[in-house]
C-alpha positions as CSV (number, residue, x, y, z in Angstrom):
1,X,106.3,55.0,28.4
2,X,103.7,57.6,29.3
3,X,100.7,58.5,27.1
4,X,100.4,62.2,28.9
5,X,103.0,63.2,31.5
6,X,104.6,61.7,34.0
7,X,103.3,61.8,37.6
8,X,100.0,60.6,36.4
9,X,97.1,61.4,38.5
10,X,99.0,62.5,41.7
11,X,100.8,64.8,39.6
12,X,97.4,66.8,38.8
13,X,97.0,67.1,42.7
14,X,97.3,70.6,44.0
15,X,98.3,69.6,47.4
16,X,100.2,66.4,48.6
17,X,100.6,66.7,52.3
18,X,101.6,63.3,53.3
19,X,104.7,62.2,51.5
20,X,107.8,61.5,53.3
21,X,110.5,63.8,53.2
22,X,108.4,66.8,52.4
23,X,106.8,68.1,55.7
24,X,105.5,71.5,54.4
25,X,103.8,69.5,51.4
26,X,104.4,70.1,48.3
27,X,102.2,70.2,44.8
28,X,101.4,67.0,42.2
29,X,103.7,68.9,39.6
30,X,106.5,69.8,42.1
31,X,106.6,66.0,43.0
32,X,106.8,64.9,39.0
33,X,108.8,67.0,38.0
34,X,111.7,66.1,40.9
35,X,111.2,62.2,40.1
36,X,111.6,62.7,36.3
37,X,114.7,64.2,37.2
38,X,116.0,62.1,39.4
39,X,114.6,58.8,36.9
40,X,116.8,60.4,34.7
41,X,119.8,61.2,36.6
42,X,120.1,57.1,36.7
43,X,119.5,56.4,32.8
44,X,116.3,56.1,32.5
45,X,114.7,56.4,29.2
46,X,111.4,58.4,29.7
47,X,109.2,58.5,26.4
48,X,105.9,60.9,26.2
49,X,103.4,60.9,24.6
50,X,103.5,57.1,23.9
51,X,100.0,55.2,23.8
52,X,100.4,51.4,24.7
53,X,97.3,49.6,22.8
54,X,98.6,46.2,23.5
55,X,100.4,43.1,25.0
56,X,101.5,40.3,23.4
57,X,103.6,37.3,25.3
58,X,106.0,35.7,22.4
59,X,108.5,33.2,24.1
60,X,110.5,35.0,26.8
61,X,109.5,38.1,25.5
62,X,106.5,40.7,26.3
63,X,105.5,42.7,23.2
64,X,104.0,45.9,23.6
65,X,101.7,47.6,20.7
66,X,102.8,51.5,20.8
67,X,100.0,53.7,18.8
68,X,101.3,54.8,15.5
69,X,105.0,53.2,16.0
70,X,106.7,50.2,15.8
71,X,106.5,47.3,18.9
72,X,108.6,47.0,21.2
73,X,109.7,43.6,23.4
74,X,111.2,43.5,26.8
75,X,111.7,40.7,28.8
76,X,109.7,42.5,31.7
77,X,107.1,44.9,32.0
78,X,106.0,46.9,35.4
79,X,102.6,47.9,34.8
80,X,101.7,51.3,36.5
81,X,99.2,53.2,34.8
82,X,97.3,53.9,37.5
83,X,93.6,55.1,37.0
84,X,91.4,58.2,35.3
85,X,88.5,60.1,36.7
86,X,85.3,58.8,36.3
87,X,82.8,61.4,34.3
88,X,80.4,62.8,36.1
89,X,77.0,61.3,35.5
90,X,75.1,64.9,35.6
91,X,72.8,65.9,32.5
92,X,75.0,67.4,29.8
93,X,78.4,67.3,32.2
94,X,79.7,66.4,29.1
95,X,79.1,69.1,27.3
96,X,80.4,71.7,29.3
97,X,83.7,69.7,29.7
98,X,87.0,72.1,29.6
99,X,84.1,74.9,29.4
100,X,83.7,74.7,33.5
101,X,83.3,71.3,34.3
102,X,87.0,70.0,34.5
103,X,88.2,66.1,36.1
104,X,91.0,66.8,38.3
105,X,92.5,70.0,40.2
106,X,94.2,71.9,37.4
107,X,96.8,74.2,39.2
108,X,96.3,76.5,35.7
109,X,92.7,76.8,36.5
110,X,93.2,78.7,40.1
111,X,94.0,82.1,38.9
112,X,90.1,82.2,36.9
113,X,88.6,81.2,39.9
114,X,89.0,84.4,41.5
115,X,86.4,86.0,43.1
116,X,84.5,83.1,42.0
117,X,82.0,80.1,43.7
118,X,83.8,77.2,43.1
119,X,81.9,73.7,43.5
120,X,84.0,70.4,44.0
121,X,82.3,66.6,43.8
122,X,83.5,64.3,45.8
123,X,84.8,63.0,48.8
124,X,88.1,61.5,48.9
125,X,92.0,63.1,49.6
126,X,92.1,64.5,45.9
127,X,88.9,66.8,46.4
128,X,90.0,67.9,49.6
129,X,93.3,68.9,48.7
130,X,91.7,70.3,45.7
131,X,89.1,72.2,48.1
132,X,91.8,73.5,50.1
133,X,93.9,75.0,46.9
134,X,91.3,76.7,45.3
135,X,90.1,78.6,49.0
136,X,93.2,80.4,48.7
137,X,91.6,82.4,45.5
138,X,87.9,81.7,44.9
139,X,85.7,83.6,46.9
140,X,84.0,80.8,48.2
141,X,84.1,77.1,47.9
142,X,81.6,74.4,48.0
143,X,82.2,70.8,48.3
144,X,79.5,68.3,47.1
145,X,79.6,64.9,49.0
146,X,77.3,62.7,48.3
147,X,77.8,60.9,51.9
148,X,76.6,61.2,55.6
149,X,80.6,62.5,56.1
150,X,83.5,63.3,55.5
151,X,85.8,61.0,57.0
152,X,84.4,58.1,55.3
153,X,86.7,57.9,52.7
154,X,89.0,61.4,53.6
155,X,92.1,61.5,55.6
156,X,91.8,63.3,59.7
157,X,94.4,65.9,58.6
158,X,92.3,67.3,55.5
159,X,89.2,66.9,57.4
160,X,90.2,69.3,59.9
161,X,92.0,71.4,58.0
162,X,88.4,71.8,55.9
163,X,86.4,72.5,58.8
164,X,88.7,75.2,60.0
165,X,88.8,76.8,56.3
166,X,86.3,79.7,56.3
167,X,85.9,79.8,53.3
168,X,85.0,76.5,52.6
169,X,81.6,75.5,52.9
170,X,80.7,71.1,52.9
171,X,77.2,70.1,52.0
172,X,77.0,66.4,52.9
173,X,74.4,64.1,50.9
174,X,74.2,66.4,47.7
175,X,74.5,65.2,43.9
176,X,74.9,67.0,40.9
177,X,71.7,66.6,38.6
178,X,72.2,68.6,35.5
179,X,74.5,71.3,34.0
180,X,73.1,74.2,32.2
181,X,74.6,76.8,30.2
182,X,75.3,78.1,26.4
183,X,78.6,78.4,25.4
184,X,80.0,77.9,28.9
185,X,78.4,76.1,32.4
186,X,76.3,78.8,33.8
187,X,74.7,76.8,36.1
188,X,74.0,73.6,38.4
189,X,71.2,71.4,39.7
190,X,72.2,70.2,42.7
191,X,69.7,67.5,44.7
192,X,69.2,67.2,48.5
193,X,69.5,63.2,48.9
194,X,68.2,63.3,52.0
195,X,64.8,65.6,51.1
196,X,64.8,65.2,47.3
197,X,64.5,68.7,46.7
198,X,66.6,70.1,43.6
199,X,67.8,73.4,43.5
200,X,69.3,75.9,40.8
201,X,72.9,77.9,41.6
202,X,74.7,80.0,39.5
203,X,78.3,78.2,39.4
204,X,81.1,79.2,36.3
205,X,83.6,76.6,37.8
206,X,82.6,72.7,38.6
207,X,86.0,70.1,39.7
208,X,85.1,66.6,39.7
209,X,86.5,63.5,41.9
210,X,83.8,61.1,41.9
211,X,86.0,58.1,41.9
212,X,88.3,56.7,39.3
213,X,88.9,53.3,37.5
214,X,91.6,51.7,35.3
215,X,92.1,52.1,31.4
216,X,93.0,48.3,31.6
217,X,91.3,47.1,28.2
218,X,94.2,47.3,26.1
219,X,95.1,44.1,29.0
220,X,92.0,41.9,27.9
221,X,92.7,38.2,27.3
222,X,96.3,38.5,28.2
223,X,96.8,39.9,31.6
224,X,94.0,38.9,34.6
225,X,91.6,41.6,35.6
226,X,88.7,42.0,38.5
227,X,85.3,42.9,37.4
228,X,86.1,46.7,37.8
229,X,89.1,46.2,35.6
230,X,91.9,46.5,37.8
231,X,94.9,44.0,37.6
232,X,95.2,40.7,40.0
233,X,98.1,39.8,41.2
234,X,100.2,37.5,43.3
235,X,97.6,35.6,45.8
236,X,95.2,37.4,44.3
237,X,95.2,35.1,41.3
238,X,92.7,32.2,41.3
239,X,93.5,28.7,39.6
240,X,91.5,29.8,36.5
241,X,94.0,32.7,36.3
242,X,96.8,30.7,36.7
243,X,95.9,27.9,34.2
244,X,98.5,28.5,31.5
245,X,101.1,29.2,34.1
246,X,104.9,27.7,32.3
247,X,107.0,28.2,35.5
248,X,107.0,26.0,38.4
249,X,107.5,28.7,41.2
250,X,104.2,30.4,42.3
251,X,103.6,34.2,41.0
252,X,105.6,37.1,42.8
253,X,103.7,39.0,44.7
254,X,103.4,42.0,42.5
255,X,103.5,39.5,39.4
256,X,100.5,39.2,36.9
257,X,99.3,36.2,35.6
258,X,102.3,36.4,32.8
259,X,105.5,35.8,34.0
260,X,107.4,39.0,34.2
261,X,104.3,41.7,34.0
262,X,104.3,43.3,37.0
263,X,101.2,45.7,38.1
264,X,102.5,48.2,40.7
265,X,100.3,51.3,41.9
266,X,96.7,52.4,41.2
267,X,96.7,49.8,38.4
268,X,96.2,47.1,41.0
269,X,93.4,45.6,42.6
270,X,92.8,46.4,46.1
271,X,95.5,48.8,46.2
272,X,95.0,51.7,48.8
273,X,95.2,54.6,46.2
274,X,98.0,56.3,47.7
275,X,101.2,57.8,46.3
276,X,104.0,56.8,48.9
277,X,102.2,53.1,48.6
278,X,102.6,53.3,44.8
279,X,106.3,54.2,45.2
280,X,106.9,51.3,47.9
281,X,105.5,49.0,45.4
282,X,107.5,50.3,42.3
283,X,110.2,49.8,44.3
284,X,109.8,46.6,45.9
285,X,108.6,45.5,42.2
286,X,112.4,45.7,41.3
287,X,113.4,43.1,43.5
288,X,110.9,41.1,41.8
289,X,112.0,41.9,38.7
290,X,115.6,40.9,39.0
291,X,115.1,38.1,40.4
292,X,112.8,36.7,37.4
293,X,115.4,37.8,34.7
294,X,118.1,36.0,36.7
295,X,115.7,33.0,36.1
296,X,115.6,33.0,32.5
């Protein structure tokens, strides 16, 4: 059950480099749409839109709430939602959303962007790949990182690949103050962290990939979360998450603090926010699972 599409957030990325199998990359989409069809090639049932609002635990069964439809139960569930991008805490970011300030590289939004200055926020893989994409038609491309650098939090390949992009231009220790416009964004104030000074640029076309965190509430009081919201698992799970434990073998690694709910992915706490490690744990997950419903 998906509440958009499938692929999640890695299937909005416009450049996936590092995946197995695929040494010439490939894009986010391109990567979805083969694993829906080879999910489906093996039975699966794939339903989208579907919005889960809630988890119940009724005997040996997990209820789920589905928005607008009728529950369903399951004797396991494999929790892999994975995250959504953080807003961007700029004055009236908001309102320009979908009108030039956009969360995520939209692979429709290229083709506008030429001839353009496009400005990206943010640091990680995603706004690198997303930098790197939209070189190949803006006229120019500026990425915002509010760091001292970027290998901090960005992979070696992407890194170089940036610096030898000439159209590409990284301004290290900048922020996005304020977005200005009328119908559309016409306009940025960008701050120099390390002076203070703010400055005014024209800019039509503003990506955003300031971080990212769960949509876990839906989970409250039934499954254990950190304080960010992400889902504890296995060891991670402290005797206070534990304390209404029924079985007398210790959680799976991948198992929540309800026997049977697994969290895989993105979802997770501490997980390293990478697509072949979501995979692995999907796929290790099924072990897991098999060898609880043998045990029931």
């Amino acid at each position: 059950m998906e509440g958009e599409a499938p692929g999640g957030q890695a299937g909005t990325s416009s450049r996936i480099e590092n995946y197995l199998g695929f040494p010439s990359g490939l894009s986010g989409g391109d990567l979805a749409r083969r694993a829906v069809a080879q999910a489906q090639k093996f039975g699966v049932e794939i339903l989208t839109p579907r919005v889960v609002t809630g988890l119940r635990v009724e005997g040996q069964y997990r209820v789920l709430s589905i928005d607008g439809e009728p529950d369903v139960a399951a004797h396991t569930v494999v929790l892999s939602t994975g995250v959504s991008w953080q807003k961007l805490p700029a004055r009236d970011a908001e309102r320009f959303s979908g009108k030039g300030v956009y969360y995520g590289a939209a692979r429709s939004e290229a083709v506008s962007c030429a001839g353009e200055v496009v400005y990206i926020v943010g640091a990680g893989n995603s706004a690198g790949q997303a930098a790197l994409y939209f070189a190949q038609y803006a006229r120019h491309v500026v990425m915002l990182v509010r760091g001292a650098s970027l290998e901090a939090k960005m992979s070696q390949y992407l890194v170089d690949q940036i610096r030898r992009e000439d159209h590409v231009e990284v301004l290290l220790r900048h922020e996005v103050m304020a977005c200005r416009g009328e119908d559309r964004l016409d306009e940025i104030v960008l701050k120099d962290c390390a002076t203070g000074e703010e400055s005014v640029h024209e800019a039509h076309f503003l990506f955003s990939f300031i971080g990212a965190a769960p949509r876990t509430d839906w989970l409250g009081g039934v499954v254990a979360r950190d304080a960010r919201g992400f889902v504890k698992v296995g060891d991670q799970l402290g005797p206070d998450d534990l304390r209404g434990w029924p079985l007398e073998r210790a959680p799976y690694p991948l198992e929540t603090n309800v026997p049977g709910v697994f969290a895989v992915g993105d979802v997770r706490s501490t997980s390293v926010k990478r697509v072949a490690s979501a995979v692995g744990e999907g796929s290790v997950t099924v072990s897991f699972v098999h060898q609880h419903l043998a045990g029931l």
